[in-house]
DONU-877537 format. One record per residue: residue in one letter; x, y, z of N, C-alpha, C in turn. Coordinates in steps of 0.1 Angstrom, whole numbers, padded with zeros to 4 digits, always signed. Example, Ala and Ser with C-alpha at 12.3 -4.5 7.8 and 13.67 -1.06 7.14 Angstrom:
BEGIN
A+0132-0057+0078+0123-0045+0078+0132-0033+0078
S+0128-0022+0071+0137-0011+0071+0129+0000+0079
***
This chain:
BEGIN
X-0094+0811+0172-0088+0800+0164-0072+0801+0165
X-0069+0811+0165-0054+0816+0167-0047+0809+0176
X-0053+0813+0187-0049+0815+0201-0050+0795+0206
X-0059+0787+0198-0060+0772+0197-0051+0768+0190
X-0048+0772+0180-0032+0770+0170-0020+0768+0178
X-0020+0786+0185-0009+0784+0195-0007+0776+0205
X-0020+0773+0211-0020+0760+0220-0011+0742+0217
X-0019+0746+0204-0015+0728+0196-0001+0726+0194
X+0003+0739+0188+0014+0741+0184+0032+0741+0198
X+0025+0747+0208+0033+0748+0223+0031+0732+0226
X+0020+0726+0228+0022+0709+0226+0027+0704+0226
X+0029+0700+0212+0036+0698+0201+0054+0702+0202
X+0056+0714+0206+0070+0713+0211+0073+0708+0221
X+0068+0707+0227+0073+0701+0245+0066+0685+0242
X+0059+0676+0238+0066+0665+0237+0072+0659+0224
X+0077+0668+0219+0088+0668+0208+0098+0667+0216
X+0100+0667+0229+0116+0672+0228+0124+0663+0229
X+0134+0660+0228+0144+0644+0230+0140+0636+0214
X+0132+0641+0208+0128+0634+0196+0139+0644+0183
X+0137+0634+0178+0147+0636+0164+0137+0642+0150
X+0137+0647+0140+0126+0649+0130+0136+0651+0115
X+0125+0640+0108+0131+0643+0093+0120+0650+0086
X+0120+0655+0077+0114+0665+0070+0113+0657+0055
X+0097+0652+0050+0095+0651+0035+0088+0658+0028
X+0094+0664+0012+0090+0673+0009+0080+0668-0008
X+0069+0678-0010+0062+0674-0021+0064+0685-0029
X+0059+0683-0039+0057+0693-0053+0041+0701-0051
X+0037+0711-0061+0025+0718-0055+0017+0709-0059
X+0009+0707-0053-0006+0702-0048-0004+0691-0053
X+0006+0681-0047+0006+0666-0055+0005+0660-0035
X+0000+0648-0035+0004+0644-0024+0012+0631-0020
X+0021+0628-0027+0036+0618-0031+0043+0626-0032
X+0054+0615-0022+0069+0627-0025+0072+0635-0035
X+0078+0642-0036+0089+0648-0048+0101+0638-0048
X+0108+0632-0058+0115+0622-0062+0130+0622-0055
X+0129+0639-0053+0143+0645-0043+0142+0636-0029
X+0130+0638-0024+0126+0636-0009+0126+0619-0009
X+0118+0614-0024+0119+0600-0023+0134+0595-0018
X+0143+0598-0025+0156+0594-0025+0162+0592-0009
X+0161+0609-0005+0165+0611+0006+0160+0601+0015
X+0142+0601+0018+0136+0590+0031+0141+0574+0027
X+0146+0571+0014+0150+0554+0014+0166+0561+0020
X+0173+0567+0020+0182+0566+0025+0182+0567+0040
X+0173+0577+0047+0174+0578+0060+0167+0564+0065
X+0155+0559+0058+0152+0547+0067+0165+0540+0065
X+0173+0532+0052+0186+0525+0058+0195+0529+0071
X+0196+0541+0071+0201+0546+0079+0196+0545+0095
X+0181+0542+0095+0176+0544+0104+0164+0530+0107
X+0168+0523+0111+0160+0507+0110+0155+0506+0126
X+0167+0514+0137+0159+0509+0150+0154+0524+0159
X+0146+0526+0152+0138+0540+0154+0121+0538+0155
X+0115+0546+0168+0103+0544+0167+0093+0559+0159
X+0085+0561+0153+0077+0569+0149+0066+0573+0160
X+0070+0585+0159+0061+0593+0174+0049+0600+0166
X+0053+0607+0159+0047+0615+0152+0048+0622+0136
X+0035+0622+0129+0036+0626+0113+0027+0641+0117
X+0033+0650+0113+0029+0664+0112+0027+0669+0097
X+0014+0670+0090+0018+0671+0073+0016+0689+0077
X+0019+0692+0064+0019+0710+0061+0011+0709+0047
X+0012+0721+0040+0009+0730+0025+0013+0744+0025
X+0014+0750+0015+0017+0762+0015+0003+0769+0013
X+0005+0784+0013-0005+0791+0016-0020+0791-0001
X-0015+0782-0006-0020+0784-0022-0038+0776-0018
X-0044+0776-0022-0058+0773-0017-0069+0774-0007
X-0076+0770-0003-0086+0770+0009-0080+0758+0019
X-0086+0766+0035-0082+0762+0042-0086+0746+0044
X-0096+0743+0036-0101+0728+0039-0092+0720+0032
X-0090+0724+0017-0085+0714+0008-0072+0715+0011
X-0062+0723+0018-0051+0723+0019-0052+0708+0032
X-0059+0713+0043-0062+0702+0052-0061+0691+0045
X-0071+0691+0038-0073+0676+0034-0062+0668+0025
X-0051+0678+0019-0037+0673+0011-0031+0669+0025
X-0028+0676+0035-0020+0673+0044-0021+0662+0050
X-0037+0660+0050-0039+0639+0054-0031+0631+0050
X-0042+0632+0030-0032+0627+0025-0018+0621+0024
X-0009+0635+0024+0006+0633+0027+0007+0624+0036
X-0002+0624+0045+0006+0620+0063+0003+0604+0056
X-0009+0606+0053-0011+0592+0049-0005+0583+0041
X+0006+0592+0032+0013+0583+0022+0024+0579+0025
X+0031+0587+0035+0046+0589+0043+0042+0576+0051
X+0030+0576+0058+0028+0565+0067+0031+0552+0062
X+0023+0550+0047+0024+0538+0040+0040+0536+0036
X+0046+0546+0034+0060+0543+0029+0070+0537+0044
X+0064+0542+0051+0074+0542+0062+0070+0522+0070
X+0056+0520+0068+0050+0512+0070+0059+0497+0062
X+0058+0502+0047+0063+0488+0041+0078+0486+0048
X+0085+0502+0051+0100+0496+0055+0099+0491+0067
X+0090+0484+0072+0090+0480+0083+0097+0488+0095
X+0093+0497+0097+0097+0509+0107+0084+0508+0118
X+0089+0506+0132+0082+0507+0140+0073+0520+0143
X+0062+0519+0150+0055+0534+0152+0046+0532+0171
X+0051+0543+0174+0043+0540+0190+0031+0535+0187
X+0027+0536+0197+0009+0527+0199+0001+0539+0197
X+0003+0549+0203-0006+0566+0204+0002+0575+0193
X+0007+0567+0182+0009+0574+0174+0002+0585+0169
X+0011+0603+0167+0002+0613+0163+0000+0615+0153
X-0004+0618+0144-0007+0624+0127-0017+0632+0133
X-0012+0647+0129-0016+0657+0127-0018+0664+0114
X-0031+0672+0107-0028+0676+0095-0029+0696+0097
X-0019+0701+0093-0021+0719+0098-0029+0724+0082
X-0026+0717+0071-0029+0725+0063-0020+0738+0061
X-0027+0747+0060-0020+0763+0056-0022+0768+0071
X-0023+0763+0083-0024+0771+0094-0012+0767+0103
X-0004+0773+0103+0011+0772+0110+0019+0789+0105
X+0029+0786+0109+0041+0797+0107+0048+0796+0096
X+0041+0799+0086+0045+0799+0070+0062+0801+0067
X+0066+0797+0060+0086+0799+0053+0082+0808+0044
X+0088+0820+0041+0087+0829+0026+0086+0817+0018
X+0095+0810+0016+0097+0798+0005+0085+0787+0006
X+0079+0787-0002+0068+0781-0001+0071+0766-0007
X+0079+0763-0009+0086+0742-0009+0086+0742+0004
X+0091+0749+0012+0096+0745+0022+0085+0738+0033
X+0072+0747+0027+0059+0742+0037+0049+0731+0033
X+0056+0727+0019+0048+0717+0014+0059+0703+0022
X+0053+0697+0030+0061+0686+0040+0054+0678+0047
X+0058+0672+0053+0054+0662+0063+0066+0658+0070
X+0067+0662+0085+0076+0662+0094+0074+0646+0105
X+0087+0642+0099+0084+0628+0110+0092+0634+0121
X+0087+0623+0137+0094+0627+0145+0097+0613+0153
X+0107+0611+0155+0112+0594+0157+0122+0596+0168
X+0121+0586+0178+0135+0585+0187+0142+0573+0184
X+0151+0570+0189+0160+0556+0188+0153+0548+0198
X+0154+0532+0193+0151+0522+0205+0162+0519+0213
X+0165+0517+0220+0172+0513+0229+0177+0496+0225
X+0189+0490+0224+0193+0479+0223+0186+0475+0233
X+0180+0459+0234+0180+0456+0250+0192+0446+0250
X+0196+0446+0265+0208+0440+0267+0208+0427+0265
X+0221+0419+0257+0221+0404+0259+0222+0399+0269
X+0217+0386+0277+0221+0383+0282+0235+0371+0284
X+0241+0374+0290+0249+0362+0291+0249+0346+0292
X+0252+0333+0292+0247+0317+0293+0245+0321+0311
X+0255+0326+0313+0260+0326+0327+0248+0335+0336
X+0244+0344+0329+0234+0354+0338+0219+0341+0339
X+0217+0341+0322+0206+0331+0324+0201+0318+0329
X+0217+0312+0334+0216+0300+0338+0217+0298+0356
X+0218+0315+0359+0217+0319+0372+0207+0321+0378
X+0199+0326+0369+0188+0332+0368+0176+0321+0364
X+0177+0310+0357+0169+0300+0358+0169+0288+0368
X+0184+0286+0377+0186+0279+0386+0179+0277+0398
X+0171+0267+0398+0162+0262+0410+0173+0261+0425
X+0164+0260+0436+0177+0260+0445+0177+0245+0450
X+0191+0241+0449+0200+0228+0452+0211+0224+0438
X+0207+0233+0428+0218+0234+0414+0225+0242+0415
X+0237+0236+0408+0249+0241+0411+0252+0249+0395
X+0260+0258+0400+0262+0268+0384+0275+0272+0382
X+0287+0261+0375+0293+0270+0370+0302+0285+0369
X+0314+0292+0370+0315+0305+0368+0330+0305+0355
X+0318+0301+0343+0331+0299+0332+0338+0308+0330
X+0352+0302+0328+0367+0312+0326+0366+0323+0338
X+0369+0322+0345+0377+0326+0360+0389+0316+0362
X+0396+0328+0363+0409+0322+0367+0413+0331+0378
X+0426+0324+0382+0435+0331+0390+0445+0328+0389
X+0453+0333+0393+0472+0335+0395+0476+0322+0403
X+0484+0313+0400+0492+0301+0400+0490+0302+0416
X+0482+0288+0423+0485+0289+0438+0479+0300+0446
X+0470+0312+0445+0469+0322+0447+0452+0321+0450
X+0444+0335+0458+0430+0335+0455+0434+0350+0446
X+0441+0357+0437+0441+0367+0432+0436+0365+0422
X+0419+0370+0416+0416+0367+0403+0422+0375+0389
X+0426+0364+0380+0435+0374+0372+0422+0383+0360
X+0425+0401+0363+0418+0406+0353+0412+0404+0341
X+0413+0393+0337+0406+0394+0324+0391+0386+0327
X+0394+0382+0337+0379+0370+0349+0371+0383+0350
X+0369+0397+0352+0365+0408+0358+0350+0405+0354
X+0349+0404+0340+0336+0410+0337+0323+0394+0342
X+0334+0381+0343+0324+0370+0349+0318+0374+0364
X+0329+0383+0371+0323+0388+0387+0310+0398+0386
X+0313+0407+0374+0307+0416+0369+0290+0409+0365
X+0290+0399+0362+0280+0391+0358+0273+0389+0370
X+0279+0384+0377+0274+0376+0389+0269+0385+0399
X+0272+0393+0399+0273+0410+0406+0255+0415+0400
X+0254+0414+0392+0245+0422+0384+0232+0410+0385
X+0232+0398+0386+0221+0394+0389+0216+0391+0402
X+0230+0392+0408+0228+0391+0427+0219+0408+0430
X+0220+0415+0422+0215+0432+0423+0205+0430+0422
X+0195+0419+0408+0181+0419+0399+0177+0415+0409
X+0179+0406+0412+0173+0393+0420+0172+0388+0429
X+0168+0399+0443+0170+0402+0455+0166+0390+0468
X+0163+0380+0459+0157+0371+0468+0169+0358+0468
X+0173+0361+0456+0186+0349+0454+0195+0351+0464
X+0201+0337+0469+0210+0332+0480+0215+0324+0475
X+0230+0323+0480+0239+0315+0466+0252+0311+0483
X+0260+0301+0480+0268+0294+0482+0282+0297+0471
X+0294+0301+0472+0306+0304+0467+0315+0286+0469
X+0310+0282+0459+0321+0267+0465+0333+0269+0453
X+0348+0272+0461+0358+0264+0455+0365+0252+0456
X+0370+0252+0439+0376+0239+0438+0390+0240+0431
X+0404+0228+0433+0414+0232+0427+0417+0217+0422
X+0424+0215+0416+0427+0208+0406+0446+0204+0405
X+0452+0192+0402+0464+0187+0401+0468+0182+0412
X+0465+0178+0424+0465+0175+0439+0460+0165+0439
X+0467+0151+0442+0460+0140+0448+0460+0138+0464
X+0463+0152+0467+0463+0148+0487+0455+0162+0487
X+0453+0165+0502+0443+0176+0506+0452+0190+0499
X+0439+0200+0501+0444+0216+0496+0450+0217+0508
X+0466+0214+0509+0473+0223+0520+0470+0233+0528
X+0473+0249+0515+0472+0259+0513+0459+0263+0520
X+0449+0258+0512+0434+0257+0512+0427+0269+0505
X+0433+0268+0491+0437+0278+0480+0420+0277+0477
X+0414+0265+0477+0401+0270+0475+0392+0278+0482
X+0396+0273+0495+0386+0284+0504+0389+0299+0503
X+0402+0300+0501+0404+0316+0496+0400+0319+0488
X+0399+0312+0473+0394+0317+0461+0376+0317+0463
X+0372+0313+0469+0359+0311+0469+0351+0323+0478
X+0363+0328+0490+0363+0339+0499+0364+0352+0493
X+0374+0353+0480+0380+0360+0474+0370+0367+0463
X+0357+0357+0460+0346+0360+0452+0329+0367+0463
X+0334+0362+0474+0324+0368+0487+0328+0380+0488
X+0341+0380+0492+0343+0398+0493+0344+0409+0484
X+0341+0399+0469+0340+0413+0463+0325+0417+0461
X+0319+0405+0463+0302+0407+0465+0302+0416+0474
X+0303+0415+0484+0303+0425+0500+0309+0436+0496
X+0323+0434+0487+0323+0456+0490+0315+0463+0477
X+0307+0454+0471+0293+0459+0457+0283+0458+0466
X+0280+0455+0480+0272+0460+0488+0261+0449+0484
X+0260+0434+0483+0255+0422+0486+0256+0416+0496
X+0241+0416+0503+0243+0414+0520+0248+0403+0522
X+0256+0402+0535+0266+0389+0535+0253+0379+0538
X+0242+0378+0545+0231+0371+0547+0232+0367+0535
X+0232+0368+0526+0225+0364+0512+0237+0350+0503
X+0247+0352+0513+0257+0344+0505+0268+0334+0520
X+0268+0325+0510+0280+0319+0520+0292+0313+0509
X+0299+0309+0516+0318+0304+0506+0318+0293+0511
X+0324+0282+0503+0334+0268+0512+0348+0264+0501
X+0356+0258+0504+0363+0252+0498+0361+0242+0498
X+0362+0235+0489+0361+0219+0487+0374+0210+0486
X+0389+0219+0481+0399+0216+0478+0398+0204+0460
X+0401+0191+0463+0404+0179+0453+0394+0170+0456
X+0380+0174+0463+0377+0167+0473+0367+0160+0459
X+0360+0171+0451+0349+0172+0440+0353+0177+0424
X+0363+0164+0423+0370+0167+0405+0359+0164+0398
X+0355+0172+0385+0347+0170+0376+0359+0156+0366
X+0369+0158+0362+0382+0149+0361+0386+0139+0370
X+0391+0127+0369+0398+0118+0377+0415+0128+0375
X+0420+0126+0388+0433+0132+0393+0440+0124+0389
X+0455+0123+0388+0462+0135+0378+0452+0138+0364
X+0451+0149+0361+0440+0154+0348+0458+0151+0333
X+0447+0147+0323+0456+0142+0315+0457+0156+0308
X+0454+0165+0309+0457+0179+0301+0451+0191+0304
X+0458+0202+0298+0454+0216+0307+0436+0215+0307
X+0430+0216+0297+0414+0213+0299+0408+0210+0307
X+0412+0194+0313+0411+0192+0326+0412+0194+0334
X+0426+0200+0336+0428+0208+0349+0421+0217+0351
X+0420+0230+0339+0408+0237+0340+0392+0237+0347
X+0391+0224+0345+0377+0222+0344+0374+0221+0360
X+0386+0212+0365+0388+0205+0378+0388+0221+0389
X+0399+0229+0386+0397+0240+0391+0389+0253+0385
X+0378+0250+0392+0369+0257+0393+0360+0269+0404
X+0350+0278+0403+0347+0282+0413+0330+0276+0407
X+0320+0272+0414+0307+0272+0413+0293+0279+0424
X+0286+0284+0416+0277+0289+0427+0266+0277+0433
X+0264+0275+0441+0253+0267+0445+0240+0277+0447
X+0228+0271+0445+0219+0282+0447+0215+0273+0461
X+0209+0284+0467+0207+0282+0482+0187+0283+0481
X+0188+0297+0475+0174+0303+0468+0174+0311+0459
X+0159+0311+0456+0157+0311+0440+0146+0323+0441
***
């Protein structure tokens, strides 16, 4: 029997591990908190709202038979469960509840073994996504998408840093989404004759090669400038807005 104790018990530590555990404590032979412990568990659930429940381990102290001690330790698990239940606290699917009763590694102090040991990890945020990730990501191929607030430096394809995290976007669903193939079309804005310079085809180039050095196969993508050719605005634009809008970078989806 021993030697199966030890077994349950070695278990029981090793997939404990990475897990976190609170400890609730009872009075003798009652099986509801002690009013100490009550306090404490409404505090740690506020404290603790995006946490899953792995496991309820109840205890007793050494005071009765080994059945009825068992059978308080249900109990307990059972009551902890209901409290933990109304706070709407999640619990795995193979959730464990174990009851030891008086068969474990006893505390001299005999409160200490009157418990019920939760063992909970954190969930994981999942990530938001962005309009921009989603609207990339829902894009049938022949629609055109947008790459809001990207800018660059006056006349220039040098995107100004605070653009980083829209490349950073684009970057990260070109990674998910290995089958997508996209078009880089630039556009510039305040020009009623051709892009001299041909400021768009660099800025549009300027968003290819930083795909290429994040290791997006150049197969998967192409660039064009368009210049003044495709104002979302009639030229001259009557205010910065406009102009904004006019110069632009867009993805085309190629494939989806």
């Amino acid at each position: 029997m021993k030697f199966k104790l030890i077994i349950v018990l070695f278990l029981i530590s090793l997939t404990s591990l990475g897990q976190k555990q609170f400890d609730v404590f009872f009075d003798f032979n009652k099986d509801f908190p002690n009013q100490n412990s009550i306090l404490a568990l409404n505090e740690w659930i506020a404290n603790n709202k995006n946490i899953e429940i792995a496991k309820l381990l109840g205890f007793c102290d050494s005071i009765d038979t080994k059945d009825y001690n068992k059978h308080l330790a249900q109990r307990r698990i059972a009551n902890v469960k209901d409290l933990l239940e109304k706070s709407d606290l999640k619990f795995k699917a193979d959730l464990e509840q174990i009851a030891f009763g008086k068969d474990f590694k006893q505390s001299k102090i005999q409160a200490e073994n009157r418990r019920v040991t939760i063992f909970y990890s954190e969930i994981a945020p999942k990530p938001v996504e962005s309009n921009l990730t989603q609207n990339l990501k829902n894009a049938k191929a022949g629609e055109t998408v947008a790459l809001p607030n990207l800018y660059f430096f006056n006349n220039s394809a040098r995107i100004v840093p605070s653009s980083e995290p829209v490349l950073y976007d684009l970057l990260c669903v070109l990674q998910e989404n290995p089958k997508l193939k996209i078009e880089i079309q630039g556009h510039i804005c305040c020009q009623s004759a051709v892009d001299i310079n041909d400021v768009s085809t660099a800025r549009a180039r300027a968003i290819y090669n930083y795909l290429l050095r994040n290791k997006i196969d150049r197969k998967r993508m192409k660039f064009k400038g368009f210049g003044v050719s495709k104002p979302i605005h009639k030229i001259p634009e009557r205010n910065e807005t406009e102009a904004n809008e006019n110069r632009r970078v867009e993805i085309l989806i190629l494939e989806n």
